[in-house]
C-alpha positions as CSV (number, residue, x, y, z in Angstrom):
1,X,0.0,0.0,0.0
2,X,1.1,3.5,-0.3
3,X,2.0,5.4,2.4
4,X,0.4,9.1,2.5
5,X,3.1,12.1,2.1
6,X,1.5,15.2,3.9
7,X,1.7,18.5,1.5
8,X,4.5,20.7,2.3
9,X,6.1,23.9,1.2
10,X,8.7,21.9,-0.9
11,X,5.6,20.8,-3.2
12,X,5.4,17.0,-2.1
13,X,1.9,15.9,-2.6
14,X,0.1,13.7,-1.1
15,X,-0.4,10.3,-2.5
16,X,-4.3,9.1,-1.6
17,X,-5.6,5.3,-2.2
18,X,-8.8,5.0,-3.7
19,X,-11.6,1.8,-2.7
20,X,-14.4,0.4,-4.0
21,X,-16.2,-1.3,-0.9
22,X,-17.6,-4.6,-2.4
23,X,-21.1,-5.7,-0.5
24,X,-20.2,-9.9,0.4
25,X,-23.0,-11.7,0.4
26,X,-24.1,-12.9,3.7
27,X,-22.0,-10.3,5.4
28,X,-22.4,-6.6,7.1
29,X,-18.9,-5.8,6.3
30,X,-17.8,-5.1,2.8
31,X,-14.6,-5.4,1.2
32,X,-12.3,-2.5,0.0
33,X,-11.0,-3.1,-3.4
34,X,-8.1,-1.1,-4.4
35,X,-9.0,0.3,-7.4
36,X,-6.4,3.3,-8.0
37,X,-4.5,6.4,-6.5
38,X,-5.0,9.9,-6.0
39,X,-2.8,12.7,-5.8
40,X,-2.9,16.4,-4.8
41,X,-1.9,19.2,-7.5
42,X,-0.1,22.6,-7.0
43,X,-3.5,24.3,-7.6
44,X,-5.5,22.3,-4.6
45,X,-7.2,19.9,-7.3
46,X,-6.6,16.4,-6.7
47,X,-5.8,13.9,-9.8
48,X,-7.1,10.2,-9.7
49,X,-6.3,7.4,-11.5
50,X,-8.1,4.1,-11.7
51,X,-7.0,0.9,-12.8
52,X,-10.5,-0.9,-12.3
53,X,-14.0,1.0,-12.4
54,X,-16.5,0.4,-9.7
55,X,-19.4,-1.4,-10.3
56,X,-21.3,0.8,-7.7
57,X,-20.0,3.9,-8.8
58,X,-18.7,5.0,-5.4
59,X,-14.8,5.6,-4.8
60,X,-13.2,5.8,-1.5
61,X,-10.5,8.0,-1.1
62,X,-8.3,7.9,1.8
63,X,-4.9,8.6,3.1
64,X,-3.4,5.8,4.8
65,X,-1.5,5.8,8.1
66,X,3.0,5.1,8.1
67,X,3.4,1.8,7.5
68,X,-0.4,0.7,7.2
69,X,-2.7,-1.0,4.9
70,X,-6.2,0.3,5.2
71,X,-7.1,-3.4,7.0
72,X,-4.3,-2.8,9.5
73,X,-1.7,-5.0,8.2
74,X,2.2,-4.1,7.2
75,X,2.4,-2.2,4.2
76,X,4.1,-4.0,1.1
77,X,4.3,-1.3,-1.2
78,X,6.8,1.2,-0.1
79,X,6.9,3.5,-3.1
80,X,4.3,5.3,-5.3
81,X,4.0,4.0,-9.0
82,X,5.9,5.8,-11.5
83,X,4.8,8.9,-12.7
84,X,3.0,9.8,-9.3
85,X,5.8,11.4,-7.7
């Protein structure tokens, strides 16, 4: 997962995750699909890109603790994609 960078006055942006929370069947918890990243721009926008559309047509987009996944675990991803730097 990608770890959040918090917008400074060097012009690091933030990089946000974006979900897709699935409904399971039988279930009151859904599960959050990874679906794409986020990023802030030097005018305050924010740019998305997704690598999956969501069925529902809801996206989720969060910033994510140091180190964690959304679910809690160790991240394994320790650096953005390319190009979202």
């Amino acid at each position: 997962m990608i770890v959040a960078q918090q917008t400074t006055n060097t012009n690091r942006r933030r990089i946000l995750k974006v979900y897709t929370i699935v409904e399971k069947p039988g279930s009151q918890r859904g599960y959050w699909l990874n679906i794409g990243l986020a990023s802030d721009n030097r005018d305050g926008s924010i740019s998305v890109k997704l690598d999956a559309l969501p069925m529902n047509g809801l996206l989720n987009i969060r910033e994510q603790e140091s180190g964690k996944t959304h679910t809690g675990r160790p991240s394994r991803d320790k650096q953005p994609p390319e190009g979202w730097q």
